[in-house]
N, C-alpha and C positions, 0 to 999 in steps of 0.2 A: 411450557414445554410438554404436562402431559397429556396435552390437547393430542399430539404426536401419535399419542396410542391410539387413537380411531382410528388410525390406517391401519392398524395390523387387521380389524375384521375387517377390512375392506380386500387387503392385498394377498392376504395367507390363503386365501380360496383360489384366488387367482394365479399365483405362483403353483401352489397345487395343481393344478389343471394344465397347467407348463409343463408340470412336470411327468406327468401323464402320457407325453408323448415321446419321454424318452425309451428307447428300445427295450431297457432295463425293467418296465412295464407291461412288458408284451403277455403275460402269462393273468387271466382273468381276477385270480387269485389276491396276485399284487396292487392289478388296478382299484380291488377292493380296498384292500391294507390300507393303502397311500391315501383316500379316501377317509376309510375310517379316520385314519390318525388325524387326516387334516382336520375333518370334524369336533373329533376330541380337544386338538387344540384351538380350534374355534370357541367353540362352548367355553373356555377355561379364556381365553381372552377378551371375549364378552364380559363373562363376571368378570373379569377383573376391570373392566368398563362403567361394567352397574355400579360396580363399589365404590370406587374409586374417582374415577374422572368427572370432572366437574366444569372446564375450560373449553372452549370453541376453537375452531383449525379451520383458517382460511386455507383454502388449494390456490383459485384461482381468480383474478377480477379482471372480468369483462367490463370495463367502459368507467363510469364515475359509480355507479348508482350496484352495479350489475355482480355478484361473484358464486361462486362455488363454494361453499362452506360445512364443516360439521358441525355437530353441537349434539351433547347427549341431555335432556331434560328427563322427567316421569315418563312420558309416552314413549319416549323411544327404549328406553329403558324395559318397559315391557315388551314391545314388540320385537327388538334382538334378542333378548333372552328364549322367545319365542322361537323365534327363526334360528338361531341356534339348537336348543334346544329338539325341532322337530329334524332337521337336517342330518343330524345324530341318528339319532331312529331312522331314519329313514335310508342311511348308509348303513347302517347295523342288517335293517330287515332287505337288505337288498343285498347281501354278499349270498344268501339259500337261492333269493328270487331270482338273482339276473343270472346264475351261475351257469346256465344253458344258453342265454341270449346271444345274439348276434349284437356287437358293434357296442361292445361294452364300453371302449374307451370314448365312445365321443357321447355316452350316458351320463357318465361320471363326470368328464369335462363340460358338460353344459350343468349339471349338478352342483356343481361347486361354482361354476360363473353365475348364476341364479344366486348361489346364496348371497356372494358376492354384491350383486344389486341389489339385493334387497335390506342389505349392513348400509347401501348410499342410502336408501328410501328411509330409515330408521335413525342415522344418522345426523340428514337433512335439516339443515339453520334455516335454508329460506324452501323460496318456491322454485326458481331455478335448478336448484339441487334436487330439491324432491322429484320436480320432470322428468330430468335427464335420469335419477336414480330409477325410474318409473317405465320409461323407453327401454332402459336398456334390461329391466328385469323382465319386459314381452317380450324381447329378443333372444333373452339366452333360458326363457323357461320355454319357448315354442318348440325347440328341437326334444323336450321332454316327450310334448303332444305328439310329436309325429314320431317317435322315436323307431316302432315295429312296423312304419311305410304300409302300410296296408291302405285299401282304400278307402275303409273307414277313419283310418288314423290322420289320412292326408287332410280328405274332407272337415275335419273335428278340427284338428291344427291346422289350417288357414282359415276358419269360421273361430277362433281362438285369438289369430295376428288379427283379421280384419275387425269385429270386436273393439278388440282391445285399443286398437292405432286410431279407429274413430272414435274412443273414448278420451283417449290422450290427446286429441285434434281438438275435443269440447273443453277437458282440460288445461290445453295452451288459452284456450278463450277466457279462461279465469285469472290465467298469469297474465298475458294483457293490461285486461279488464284492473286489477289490481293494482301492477304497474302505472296504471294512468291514473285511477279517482282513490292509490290509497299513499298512506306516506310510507312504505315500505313494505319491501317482500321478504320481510325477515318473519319468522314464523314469532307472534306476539300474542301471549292470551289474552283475549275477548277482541281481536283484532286489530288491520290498522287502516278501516276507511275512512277518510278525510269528509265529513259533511259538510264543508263549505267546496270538496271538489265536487260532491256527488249530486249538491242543487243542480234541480233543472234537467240530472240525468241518471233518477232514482228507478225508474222505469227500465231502463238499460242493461244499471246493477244488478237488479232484481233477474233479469232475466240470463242473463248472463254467469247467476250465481247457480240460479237454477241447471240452466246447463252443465256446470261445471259439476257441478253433485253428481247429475245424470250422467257424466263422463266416467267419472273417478268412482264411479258407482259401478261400470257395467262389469268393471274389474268384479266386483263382489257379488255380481251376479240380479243387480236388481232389475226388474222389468222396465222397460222393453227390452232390456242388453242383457241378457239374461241367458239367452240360447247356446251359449259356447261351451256352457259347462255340459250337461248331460250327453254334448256333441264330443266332448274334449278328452273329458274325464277318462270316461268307460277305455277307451280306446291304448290310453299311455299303461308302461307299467306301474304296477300298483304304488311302489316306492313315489312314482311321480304323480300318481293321482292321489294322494294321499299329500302330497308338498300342493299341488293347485289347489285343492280345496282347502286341506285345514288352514294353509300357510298364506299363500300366493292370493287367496281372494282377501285376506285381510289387509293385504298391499292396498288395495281398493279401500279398507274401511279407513287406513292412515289415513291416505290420502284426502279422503271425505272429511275427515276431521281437521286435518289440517287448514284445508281452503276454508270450511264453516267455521272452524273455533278459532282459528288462529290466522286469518285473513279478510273474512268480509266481515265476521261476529255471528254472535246470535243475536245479539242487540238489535242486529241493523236488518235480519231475516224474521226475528220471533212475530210471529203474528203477520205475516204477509201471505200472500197468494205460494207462495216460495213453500211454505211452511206447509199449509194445505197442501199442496199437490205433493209434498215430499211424503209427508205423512200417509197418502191415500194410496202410492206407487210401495212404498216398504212391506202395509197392510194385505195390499193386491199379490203382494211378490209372497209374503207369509205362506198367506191361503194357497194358493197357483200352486206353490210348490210342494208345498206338504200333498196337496188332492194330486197329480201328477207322479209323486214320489211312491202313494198307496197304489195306483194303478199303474205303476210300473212292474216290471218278472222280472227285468236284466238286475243283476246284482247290483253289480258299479253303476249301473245308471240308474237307480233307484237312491244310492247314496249321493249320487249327483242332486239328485231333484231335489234332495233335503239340502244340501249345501245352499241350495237357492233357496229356500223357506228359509233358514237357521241363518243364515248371515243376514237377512234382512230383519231378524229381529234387531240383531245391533242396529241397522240402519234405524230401524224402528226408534229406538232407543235414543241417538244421537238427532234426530228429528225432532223428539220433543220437546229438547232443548230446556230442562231442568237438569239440576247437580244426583238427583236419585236416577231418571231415567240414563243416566249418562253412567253413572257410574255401575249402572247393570249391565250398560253399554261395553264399555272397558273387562267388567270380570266375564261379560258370554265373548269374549274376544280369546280369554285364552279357554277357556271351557269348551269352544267348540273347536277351539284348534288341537286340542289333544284327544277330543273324542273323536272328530271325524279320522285323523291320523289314525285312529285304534283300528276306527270301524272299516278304513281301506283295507289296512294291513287283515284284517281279518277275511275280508273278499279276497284278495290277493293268494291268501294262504290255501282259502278252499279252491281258488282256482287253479294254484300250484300242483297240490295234492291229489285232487279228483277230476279237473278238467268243466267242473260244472258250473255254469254261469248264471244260471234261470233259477231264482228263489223260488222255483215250483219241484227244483230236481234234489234238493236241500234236507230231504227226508233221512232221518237217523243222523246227519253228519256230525251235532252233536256226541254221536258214540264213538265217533270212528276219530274225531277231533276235541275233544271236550276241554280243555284248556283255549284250544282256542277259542271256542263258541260259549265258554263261559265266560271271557273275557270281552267278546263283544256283548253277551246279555249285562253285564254289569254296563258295559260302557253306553249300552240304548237307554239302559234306566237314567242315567245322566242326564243325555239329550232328552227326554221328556220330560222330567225335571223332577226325578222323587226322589226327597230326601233319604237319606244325608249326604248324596250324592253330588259331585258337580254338577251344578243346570241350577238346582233348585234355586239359589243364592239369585244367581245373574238372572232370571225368570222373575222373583218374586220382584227384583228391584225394575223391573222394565217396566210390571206393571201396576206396581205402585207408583212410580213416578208418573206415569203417563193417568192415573188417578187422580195426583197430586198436580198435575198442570191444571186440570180444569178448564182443557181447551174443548170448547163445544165438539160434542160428536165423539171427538177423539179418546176425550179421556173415558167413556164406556166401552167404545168400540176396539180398541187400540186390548184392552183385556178379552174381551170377548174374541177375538182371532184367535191372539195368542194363547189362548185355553183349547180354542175348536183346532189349532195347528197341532196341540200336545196332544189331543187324543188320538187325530190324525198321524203324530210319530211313534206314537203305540199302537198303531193300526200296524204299520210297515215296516216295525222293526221288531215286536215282540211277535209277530207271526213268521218271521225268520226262524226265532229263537222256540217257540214250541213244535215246529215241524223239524226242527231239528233233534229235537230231544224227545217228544213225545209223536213218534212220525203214525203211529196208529196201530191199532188191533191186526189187520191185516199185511202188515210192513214183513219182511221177508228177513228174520234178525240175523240168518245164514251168509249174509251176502255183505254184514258186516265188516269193516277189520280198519288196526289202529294205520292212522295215515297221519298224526302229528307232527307238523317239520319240526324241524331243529331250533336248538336258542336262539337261532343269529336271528329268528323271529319272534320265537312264543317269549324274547326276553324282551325286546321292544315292546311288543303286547303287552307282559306284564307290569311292564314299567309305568305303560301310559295309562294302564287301569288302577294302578298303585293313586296315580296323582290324581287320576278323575275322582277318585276315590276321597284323597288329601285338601279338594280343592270346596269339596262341598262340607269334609268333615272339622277341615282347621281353615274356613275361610275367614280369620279377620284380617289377618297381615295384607291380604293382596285387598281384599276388601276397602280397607284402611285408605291403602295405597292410590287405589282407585278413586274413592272418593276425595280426596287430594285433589288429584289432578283434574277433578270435575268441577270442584269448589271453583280453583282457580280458573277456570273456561268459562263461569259465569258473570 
């Protein structure tokens, strides 16, 4: 019976959002509140998820073979606390941000349905579930993308849907694929292909598998599907660029792991052409992104392009298919989910405040903001990886494992990116941070003056640089955790 409780993170978002449309609502205010609260009580129903529940919850069976199911194991485990977790902040730091905006209620309503699908994506026993949790989370996070209808926002959200629906179309090829050469689509560590199905159509699987990465991948932004973000991002409000990037591409990395670890194997990919080309498209997507990211000026699409370097490290990771590179895997899954959250919210704020979007116009704004902009410098030294900071942990273990495999080429080259990507994010992001602080000799300090918003943000901020902080200073527990559920995947 408390298999039962996985509906509540599925349904209390959803109800919410219901409720959002009663008249009782109408006041910007409120739509906030109702939001908040639902969030609050989200976060606190989760944990008591993680702690707690243990038991699996059939919904629905299609056919003999076929059903809808939950099931909370380690991974999911981390990824709703996650998703909880960010959802939170990001209703906190949106009651300052959206409070001028037009067409609040159907922000918050597609906000809460989002999170809602991505508790199904998290939740998910088989493959089935995971799909459909997976469709319907493009669905109700697209109206985020387009939310300010402009005709950058339109163009960005439908190069977002289209994207995404092609990736899920490669990823139905993997539920197929599965369904026929494995013995089940129940999510299983270290797989479940049947090699006496797969004789004779090894060549198939292989390719087939590949696809599917490539699909579930473009969610996370890996090349060549890659393009949606910097299109997508910049465009929505920060609140929601800040849930795509940190949150919503890591929908993409579940996903990825799921069909590799827990439906074709690594066993049945490790050392194949699959493997190669995965690893060469992660490395490609590293570098691209980072070099793209440094010569970008727009703000938010500058933290786009790192989104696309910085998740492909996990890809990186989950590629090389050892228990170290895996489990670096898993801790840069929440490390860049809380920095990039930090590092939106902090574009967001400047562009609230000052109106200024071009990291060329960024001069003094450290004086006029310094809370905030010390909360993103803390948070960039993360993402680059200096100690004792969050990054460092999930960094050192990507590429030590990928050391540790001993896969030709790979295992040099695989550290040498990921080094030339870090200097690269201290190229783009600590030249933010001294022209904001140090804007020069001739900078004009009259024209100064304090423009810091309010807690409903600088507390979000603070919070998530508290943990970026927590994540690299007291990492064994999640560390521990992580490498668990990697052991097991091998």
């Amino acid at each position: 019976m408390d298999g039962l409780f996985l509906l509540i993170p599925v349904l209390l978002p959803c109800l919410a959002a219901a409720a959002l449309a009663h008249p009782a609502f109408q006041k910007p205010g409120r739509l906030n509140g109702l939001t908040v609260i639902a969030a609050v009580l989200e976060l606190a129903a989760v944990a008591a998820c993680v702690l707690f529940i243990k038991s699996e919850l059939p919904i629905l069976k299609l056919g003999r073979d076929l059903q809808v199911a939950f099931r909370l194991d380690g991974l999911g485990r981390i990824f709703s606390a996650l998703v909880a977790l960010m959802w939170l902040m990001s209703s906190l730091f949106s009651r300052e941000y959206m409070a001028k905006e037009e067409n609040q209620r159907r922000y918050y309503t597609f906000l809460l349905l989002s999170e809602a699908a991505l508790m199904i994506l998290c939740f998910a026993e088989n493959y089935l579930t995971l799909y459909l949790g997976f469709e319907l989370m493009t669905l109700m996070s697209a109206p985020l993308a387009l939310h300010t209808q402009t005709e950058k926002a339109v163009k960005g959200g439908v190069k977002y849907l289209m994207y995404s629906v092609f990736g899920a179309c490669l990823g139905l090829l993997g539920f197929f694929t599965v369904y026929t050469f494995g013995s089940s689509t129940v999510f299983t560590p270290g797989g479940v292909m049947d090699p006496g199905k797969i004789a004779g159509h090894q060549g198939f699987v292989l390719t087939a598998a590949f696809l599917t990465v490539l699909g579930f991948g473009a969610k996370a932004g890996m090349f060549p599907l890659h393009a949606w973000l910097p299109a997508a991002h910049p465009e929505a409000p920060a609140g929601a660029s800040a849930l795509l990037s940190g949150v919503i591409t890591k929908a993409g990395v579940l996903s990825v792991i799921r069909v590799v670890y827990y439906q074709f194997g690594a066993g049945l990919l490790r050392g194949t052409w699959v493997q190669t080309a995965w690893l060469s498209l992660t490395l490609l997507t590293v570098f691209l992104g980072s070099m793209l990211a440094y010569k970008e000026r727009v703000f938010k699409k500058r933290l786009a392009y790192s989104t696309v370097s910085q998740v492909s490290y996990i890809l990186f990771g989950l590629a090389v298919m050892n228990s170290t590179a895996v489990t670096g895997a898993i801790l840069h899954v929440a490390v860049h989910s809380v920095i990039k959250d930090a590092l939106f919210f902090t574009a967001g704020a400047v562009i609230l405040k000052t109106g200024k979007k071009d990291v060329t116009e960024l001069g003094g704004i450290g004086k006029e903001m310094p809370v905030t902009m010390w909360c993103f410098t803390i948070c960039s030294l993360g993402l680059v990886g200096i100690p004792p900071l969050g990054g460092f942990a999930s960094k050192w273990y990507l590429a030590m494992g990928a050391v540790e495999s001993g896969i030709p080429v790979f295992s040099w080259l695989g550290p040498v990116v990921l080094l030339l990507s870090a200097l690269l994010t201290a190229g783009y992001l600590f030249s933010i941070t001294i022209k904001a602080f140090l804007p020069g000799a001739d900078f004009d300090y009259s024209t100064l003056e304090r423009r810091e918003p309010s807690l409903w943000i600088t507390g979000p901020l603070l919070a998530l640089t508290a943990i970026c902080a927590a994540l690299g200073i007291l990492p064994g527990a999640i560390t521990k955790f992580a490498g668990a559920i990697a052991s097991a995947l091998m």
